[in-house]
C-alpha positions in Angstrom: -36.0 -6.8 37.6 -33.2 -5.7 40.2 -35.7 -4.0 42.6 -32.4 -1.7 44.2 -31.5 1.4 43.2 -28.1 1.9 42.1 -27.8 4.2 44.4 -28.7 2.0 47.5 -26.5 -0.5 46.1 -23.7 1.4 46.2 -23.8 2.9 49.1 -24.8 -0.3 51.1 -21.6 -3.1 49.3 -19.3 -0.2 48.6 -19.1 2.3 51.3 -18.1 6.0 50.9 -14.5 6.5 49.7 -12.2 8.3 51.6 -11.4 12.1 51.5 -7.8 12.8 51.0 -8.2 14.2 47.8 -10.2 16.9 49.4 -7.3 18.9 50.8 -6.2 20.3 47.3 -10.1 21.6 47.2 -10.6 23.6 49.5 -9.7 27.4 50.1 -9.7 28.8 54.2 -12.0 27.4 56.7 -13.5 29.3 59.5 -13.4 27.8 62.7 -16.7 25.9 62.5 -18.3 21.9 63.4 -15.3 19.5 62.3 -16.9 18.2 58.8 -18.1 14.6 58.8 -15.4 11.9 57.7 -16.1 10.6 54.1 -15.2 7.6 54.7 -17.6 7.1 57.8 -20.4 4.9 58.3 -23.5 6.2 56.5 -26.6 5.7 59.0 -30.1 6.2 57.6 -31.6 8.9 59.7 -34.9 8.5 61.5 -38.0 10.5 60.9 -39.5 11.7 63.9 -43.2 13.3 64.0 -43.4 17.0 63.2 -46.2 19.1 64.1 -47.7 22.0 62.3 -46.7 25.4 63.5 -49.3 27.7 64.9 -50.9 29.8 61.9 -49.9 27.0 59.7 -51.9 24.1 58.2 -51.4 20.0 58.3 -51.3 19.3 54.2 -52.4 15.1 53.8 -52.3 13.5 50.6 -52.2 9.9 49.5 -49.8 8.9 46.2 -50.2 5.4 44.7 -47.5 4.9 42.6 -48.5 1.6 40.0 -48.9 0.2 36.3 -51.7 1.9 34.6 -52.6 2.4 31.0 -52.3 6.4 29.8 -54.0 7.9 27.0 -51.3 10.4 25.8 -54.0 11.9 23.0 -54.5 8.7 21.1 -51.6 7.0 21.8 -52.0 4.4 24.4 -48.7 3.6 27.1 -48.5 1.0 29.5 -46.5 2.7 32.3 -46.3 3.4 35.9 -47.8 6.6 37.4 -49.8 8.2 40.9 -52.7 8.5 38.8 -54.5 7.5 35.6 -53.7 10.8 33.7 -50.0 12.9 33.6 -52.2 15.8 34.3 -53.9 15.1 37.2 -54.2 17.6 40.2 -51.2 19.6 41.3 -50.4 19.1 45.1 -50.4 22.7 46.4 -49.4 24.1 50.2 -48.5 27.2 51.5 -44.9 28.1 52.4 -44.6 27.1 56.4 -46.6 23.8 56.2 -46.8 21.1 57.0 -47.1 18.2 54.2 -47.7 14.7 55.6 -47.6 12.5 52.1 -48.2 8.6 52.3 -47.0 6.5 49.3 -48.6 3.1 49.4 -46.7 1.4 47.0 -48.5 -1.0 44.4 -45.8 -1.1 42.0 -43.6 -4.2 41.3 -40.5 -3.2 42.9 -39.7 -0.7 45.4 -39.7 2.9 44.9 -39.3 6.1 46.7 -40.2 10.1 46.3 -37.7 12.7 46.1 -39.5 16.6 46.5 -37.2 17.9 44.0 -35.8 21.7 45.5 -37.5 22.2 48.5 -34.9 22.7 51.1 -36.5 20.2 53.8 -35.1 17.8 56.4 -33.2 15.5 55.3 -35.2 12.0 56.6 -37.5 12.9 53.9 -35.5 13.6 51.2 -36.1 10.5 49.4 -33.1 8.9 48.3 -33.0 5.2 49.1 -29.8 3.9 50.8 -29.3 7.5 52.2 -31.8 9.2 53.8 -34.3 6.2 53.8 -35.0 2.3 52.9 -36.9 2.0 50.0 -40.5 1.6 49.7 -40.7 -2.1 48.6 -43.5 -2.8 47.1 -46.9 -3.5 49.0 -45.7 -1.7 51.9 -46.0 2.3 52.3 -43.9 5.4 54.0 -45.2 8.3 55.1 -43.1 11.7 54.4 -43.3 14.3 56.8 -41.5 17.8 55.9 -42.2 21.6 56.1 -42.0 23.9 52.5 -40.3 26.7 54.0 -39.9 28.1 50.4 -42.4 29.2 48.3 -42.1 28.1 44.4 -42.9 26.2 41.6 -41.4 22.6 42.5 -42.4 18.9 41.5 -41.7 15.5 42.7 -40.4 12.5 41.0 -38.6 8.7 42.4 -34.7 9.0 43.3 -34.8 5.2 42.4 -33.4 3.9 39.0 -35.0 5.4 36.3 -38.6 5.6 37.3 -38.9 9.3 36.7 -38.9 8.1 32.8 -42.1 6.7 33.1 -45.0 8.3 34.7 -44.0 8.8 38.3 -43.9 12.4 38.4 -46.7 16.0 39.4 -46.1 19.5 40.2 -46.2 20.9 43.4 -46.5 24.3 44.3 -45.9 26.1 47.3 -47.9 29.2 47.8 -46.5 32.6 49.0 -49.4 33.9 51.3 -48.4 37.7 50.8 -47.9 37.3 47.0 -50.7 39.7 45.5 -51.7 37.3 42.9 -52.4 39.7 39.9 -53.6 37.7 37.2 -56.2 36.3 35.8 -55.1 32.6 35.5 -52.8 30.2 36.7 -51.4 27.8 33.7 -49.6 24.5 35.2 -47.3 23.3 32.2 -45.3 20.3 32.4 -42.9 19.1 30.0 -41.8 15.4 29.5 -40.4 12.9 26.3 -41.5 9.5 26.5 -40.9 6.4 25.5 -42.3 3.9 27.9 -45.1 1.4 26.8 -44.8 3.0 23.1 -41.4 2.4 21.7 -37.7 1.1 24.2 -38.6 1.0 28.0 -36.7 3.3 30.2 -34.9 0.2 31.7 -33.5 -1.1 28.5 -32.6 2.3 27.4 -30.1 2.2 30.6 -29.3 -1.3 30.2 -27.6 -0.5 26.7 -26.0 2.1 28.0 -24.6 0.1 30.7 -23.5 -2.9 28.4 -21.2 -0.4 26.7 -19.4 -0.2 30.3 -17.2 2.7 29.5 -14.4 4.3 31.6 -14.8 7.6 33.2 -12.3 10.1 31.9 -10.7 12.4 34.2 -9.7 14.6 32.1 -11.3 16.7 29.0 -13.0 14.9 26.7 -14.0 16.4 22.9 -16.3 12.9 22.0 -19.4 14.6 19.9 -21.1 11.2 20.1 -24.1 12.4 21.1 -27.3 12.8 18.7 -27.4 15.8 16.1 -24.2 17.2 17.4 -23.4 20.6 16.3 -27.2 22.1 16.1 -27.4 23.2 19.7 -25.8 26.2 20.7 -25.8 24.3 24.3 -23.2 21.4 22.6 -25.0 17.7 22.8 -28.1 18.2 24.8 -29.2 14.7 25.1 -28.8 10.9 23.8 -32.0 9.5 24.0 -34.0 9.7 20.7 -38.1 9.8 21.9 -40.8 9.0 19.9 -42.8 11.7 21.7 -42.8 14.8 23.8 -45.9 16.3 25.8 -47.1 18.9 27.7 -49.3 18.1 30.2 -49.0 14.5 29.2 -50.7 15.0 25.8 -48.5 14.3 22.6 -48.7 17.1 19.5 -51.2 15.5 17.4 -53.8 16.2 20.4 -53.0 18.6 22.4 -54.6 20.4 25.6 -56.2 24.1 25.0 -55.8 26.2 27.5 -58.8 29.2 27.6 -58.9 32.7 28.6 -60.0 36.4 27.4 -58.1 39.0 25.0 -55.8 41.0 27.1 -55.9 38.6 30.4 -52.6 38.0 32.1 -51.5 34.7 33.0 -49.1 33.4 35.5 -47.3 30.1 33.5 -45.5 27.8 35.9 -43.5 25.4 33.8 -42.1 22.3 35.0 -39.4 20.1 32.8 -40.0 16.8 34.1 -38.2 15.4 31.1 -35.1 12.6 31.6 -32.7 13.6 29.2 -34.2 16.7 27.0 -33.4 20.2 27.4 -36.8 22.2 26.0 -36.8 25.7 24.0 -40.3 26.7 25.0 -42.2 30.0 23.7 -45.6 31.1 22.7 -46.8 32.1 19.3 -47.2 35.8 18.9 -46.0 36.2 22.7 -42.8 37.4 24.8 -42.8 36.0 28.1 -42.1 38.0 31.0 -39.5 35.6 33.4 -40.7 36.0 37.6 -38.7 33.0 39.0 -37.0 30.3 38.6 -36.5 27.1 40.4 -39.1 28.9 42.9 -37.0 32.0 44.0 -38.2 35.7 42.1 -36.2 37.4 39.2 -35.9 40.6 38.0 -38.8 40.2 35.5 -37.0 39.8 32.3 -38.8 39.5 28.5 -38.1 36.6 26.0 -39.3 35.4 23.2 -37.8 32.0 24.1 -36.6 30.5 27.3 -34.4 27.5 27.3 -35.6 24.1 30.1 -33.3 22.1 31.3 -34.6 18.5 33.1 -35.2 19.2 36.8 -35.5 22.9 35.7 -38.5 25.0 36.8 -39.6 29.1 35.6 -42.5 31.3 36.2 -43.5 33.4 33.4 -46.2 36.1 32.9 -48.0 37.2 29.5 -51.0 38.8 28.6 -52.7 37.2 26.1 -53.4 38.3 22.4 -56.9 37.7 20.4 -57.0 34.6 18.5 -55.2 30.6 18.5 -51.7 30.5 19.7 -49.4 27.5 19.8 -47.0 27.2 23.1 -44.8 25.2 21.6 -41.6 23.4 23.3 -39.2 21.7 21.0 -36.5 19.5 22.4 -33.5 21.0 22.0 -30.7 19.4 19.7 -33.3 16.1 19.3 -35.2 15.6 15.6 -39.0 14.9 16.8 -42.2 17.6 16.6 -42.1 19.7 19.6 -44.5 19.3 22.7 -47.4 21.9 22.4 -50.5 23.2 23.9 -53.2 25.6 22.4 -53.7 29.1 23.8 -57.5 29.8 22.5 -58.6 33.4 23.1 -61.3 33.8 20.0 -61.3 32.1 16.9 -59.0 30.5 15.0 -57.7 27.4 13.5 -55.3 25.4 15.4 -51.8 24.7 12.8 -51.4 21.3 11.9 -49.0 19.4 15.1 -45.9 19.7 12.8 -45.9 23.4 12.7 -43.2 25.0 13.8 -43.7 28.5 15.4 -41.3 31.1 14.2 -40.1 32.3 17.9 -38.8 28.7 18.6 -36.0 29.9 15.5 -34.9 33.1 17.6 -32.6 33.1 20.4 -33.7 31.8 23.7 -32.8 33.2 27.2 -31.0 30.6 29.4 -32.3 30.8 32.8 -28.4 31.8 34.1 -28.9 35.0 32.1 -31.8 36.2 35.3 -31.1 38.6 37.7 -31.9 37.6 41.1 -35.1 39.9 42.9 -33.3 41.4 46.2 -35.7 39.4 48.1 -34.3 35.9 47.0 -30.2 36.8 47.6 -28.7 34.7 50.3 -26.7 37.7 52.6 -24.0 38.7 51.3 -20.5 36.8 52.6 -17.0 35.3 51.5 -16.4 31.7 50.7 -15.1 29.9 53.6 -13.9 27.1 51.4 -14.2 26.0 47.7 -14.9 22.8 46.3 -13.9 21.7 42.5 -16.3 19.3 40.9 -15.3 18.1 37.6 -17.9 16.6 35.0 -16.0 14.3 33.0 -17.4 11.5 30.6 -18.4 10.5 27.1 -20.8 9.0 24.8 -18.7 6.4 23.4 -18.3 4.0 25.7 -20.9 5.5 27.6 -19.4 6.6 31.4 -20.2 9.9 33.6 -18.7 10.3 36.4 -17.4 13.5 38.7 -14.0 14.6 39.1 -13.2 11.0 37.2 -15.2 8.5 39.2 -18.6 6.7 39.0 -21.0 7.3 42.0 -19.7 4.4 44.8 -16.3 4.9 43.6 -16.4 8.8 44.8 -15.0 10.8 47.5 -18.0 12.7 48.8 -17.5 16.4 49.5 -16.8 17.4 52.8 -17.5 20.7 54.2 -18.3 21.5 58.0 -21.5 23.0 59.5 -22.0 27.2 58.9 -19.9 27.5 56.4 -20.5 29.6 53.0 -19.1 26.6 50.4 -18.7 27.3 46.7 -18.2 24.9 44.4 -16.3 25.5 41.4 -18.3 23.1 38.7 -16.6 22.2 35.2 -18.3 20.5 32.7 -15.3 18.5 30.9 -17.2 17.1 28.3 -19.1 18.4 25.0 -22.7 17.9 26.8 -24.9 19.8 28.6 -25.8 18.9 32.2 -28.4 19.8 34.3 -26.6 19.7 37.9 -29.0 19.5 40.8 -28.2 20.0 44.2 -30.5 18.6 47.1 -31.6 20.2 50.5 -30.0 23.6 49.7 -30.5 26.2 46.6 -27.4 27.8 45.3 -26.9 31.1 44.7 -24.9 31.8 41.7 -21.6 34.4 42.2 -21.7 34.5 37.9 -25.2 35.6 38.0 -25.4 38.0 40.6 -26.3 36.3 43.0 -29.6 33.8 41.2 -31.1 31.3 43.3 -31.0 28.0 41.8 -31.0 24.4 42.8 -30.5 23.1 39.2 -28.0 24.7 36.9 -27.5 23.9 33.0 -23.8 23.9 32.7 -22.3 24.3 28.7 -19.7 22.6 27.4 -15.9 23.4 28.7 -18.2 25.7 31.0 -17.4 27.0 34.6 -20.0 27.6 37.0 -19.3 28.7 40.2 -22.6 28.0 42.9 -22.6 29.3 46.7 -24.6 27.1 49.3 -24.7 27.9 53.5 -24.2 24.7 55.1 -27.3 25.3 57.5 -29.2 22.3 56.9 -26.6 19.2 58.0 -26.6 15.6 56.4 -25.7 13.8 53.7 -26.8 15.5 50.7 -27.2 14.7 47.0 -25.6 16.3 44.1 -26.0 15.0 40.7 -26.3 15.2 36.8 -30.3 15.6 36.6 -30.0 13.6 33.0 -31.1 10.7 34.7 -29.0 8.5 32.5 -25.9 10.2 33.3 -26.8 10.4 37.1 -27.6 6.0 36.8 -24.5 5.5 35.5 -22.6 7.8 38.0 -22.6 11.2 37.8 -23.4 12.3 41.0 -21.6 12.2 44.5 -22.4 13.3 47.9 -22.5 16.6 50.2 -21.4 15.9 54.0 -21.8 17.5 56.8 
């Protein structure tokens, strides 16, 4: 087993390409920092000791990342995980801390941790080849980064295709001034799986490789994908999974979840998923939408929300009398949807192939939310725009941005203090999650949202704002993990 991401391959043999076809990018520049060359040397950045801030706390936790044997509800995986169930405790700080995380690794190869959307230094980011080594195996790394955000976030490896197994947990970052009125607090993560039950996630990608395709650079109307044509959202994912959990359970035996009639619960939902978009709702219910990806909303009501992978919302409801299904069916994918039971009184629970009715309704996307005043970045001009092109196809399978493969790139370049849009179009007839790292975007289209992953529709535009106020070299990148190993994604520099 190649025991390198392709990430750190690429980086380390190939070098970063150089930027001349930048200049047609960009709009004005203000006189800020000179941006970093593309085509420099990439140097791994040290991580020096921090040191918690008075009034804050020191958060230590220990992950072990190794093969185990899960009991998904009666179906038994061999895989790799931090612990012996997918729904073990959520790592949990306040916004300001401190979190000093050691990974001692016991897997086979080398791994690494990526905190996916917390805006922290960029040492311990977790992407191996750029802002670290990679944890071989038997040794250990210690991360060492402050949450400045508070949110519903998780973490997951940035190496290969690891975050298809087990290698993944919430974390959530308090808000010390957030009132807090409800009743209970309902983690929900949502994954499909294959590994140790049907194709592993490295042969999945190693087909997908053998088809070597070439990266179009232009549109691309291939409807190769799987059940084409019953997704509003266009193909939404080519992987077909024999299952699909919530809280690491599959439908047939499912967790329940307790409470009182006419209790409100907070739901933070986490789609930890590789390559399937989730229509989530609960029986009888309409959600009530707080945040997403960890900033507030205007609290908005649904009867069905639409998950992308890397995605993250926080919902209230106030629970009814009886057995409800939360039910989250993979979008444009044949397979019974991922559930959990709601129990409130009695009830029968529907046999796991029941479908609920407000999964065949319309569904909010989360790039329909209104931004809460408290989460917009100030208000400013572009100094410079950036197009990013998503171009690829099923058949031969390629992804690539603005027509290349990840190594073969020319990174973004964008200079210190500067307001940066970029000007995102999705080329092909697939949905994809984009993900940007060390930053959250806030979306022109949307009034402003705060975002670090954005579903992005077929032939679709999306325009995303960052402020260049946390320098390095920073992912972004396809959060279909598929799409992202075979090379959609590229680089941020500054």
């Amino acid at each position: 087993m190649n025991t390198l991401s392709r990430r750190h391959v690429l980086f380390t043999s190939l070098g970063l390409a150089s930027a001349g076809a930048l200049s047609a990018c960009g709009a004005k520049n203000t006189p800020a920092a000179a941006p970093a060359a593309p085509n420099s040397p990439l140097t791994i950045p040290s991580q020096t000791p921090l040191v918690a801030a008075p009034g804050t706390k020191t958060v230590n936790h220990v992950l072990t990342p190794r093969p185990v044997t899960l009991d998904l509800g009666g179906v038994t995986a061999r895989t790799w995980a931090y612990d012996e169930t997918l729904d073990a405790p959520v790592l949990r700080a306040r916004a300001g801390d401190l979190l000093q995380v050691r990974v001692e690794n016991k897997l086979p190869t080398s791994t690494s941790v990526h905190w996916h959307g917390i805006a922290l230094r960029q040492p311990s980011d977790g992407v191996p080849g750029v802002t670290q080594q990679p944890i071989e195996a038997g040794s250990s790394f210690t991360y060492q980064f402050v949450a400045p955000d508070p949110g519903t976030y998780f973490f997951h490896p940035h190496t290969g295709v690891q975050i298809d197994r087990g290698l993944y947990r919430p974390l959530v970052i308090d808000d010390p001034a957030e009132p807090g009125r409800y009743d209970h607090e309902w983690i929900i993560t949502l994954d499909d799986w294959a590994d140790g039950v049907g194709t592993s996630p490295d042969d999945i990608l190693a087909a997908f490789k053998a088809q070597n395709g070439t990266v179009s650079s232009g549109m691309n109307h291939d409807m190769g994908g799987m059940d084409h044509g019953m997704s509003p959202l266009g193909d939404a994912g080519d992987v077909t999974y024999p299952h699909y959990l919530v809280n690491g359970r599959v439908p047939a035996a499912p967790r329940t979840l307790t409470a009182k009639p006419g209790q409100k619960v907070r739901l933070r939902v986490v789609n930890a998923s590789s390559d399937t978009i989730f229509k989530l709702a609960l029986q009888g219910h309409r959600l009530t939408v707080t945040h997403t990806d960890g900033f507030p909303v205007t609290p908005t009501q649904a009867s069905a929300v639409y998950l992308a992978m890397g995605e993250r919302l926080d919902a209230t409801i106030t629970l009814g009398d009886g057995v409800f299904v939360l039910q989250a069916a993979p979008e444009g994918k044949k397979g019974t949807p991922a559930r959990a039971i709601v129990r409130t009184g009695s009830g029968n629970v529907p046999a796991p192939d029941t479908r609920i009715a407000e999964l065949d309704g319309m569904a909010l996307l989360t790039t329909q939310l209104k931004p809460a005043d408290s989460a917009r970045l100030p208000d400013r001009k572009p100094d410079t725009t950036l197009d990013v092109a998503l171009n690829g196809q099923m058949k031969p399978y390629a992804w690539g941005l603005n027509g290349k493969r990840f190594g073969e790139d020319t990174p973004l370049a964008l200079s210190r203090g500067q307001r940066v849009r970029l000007r995102m179009t999705n080329m092909t007839m697939m949905a994809h999650p984009m993900h940007i790292h060390g930053h959250t975007w806030a979306l022109p289209g949307s009034d402003g949202l705060r975002k670090d992953t954005v579903l992005i529709r077929p032939m679709e535009t999306v325009e995303a704002d960052l402020q260049a106020d946390n320098p390095g070299t920073w992912m972004l990148h396809c959060h279909n993990i598929y799409h992202a190993e075979l090379g959609m994604m590229t680089t941020l520099r500054y």
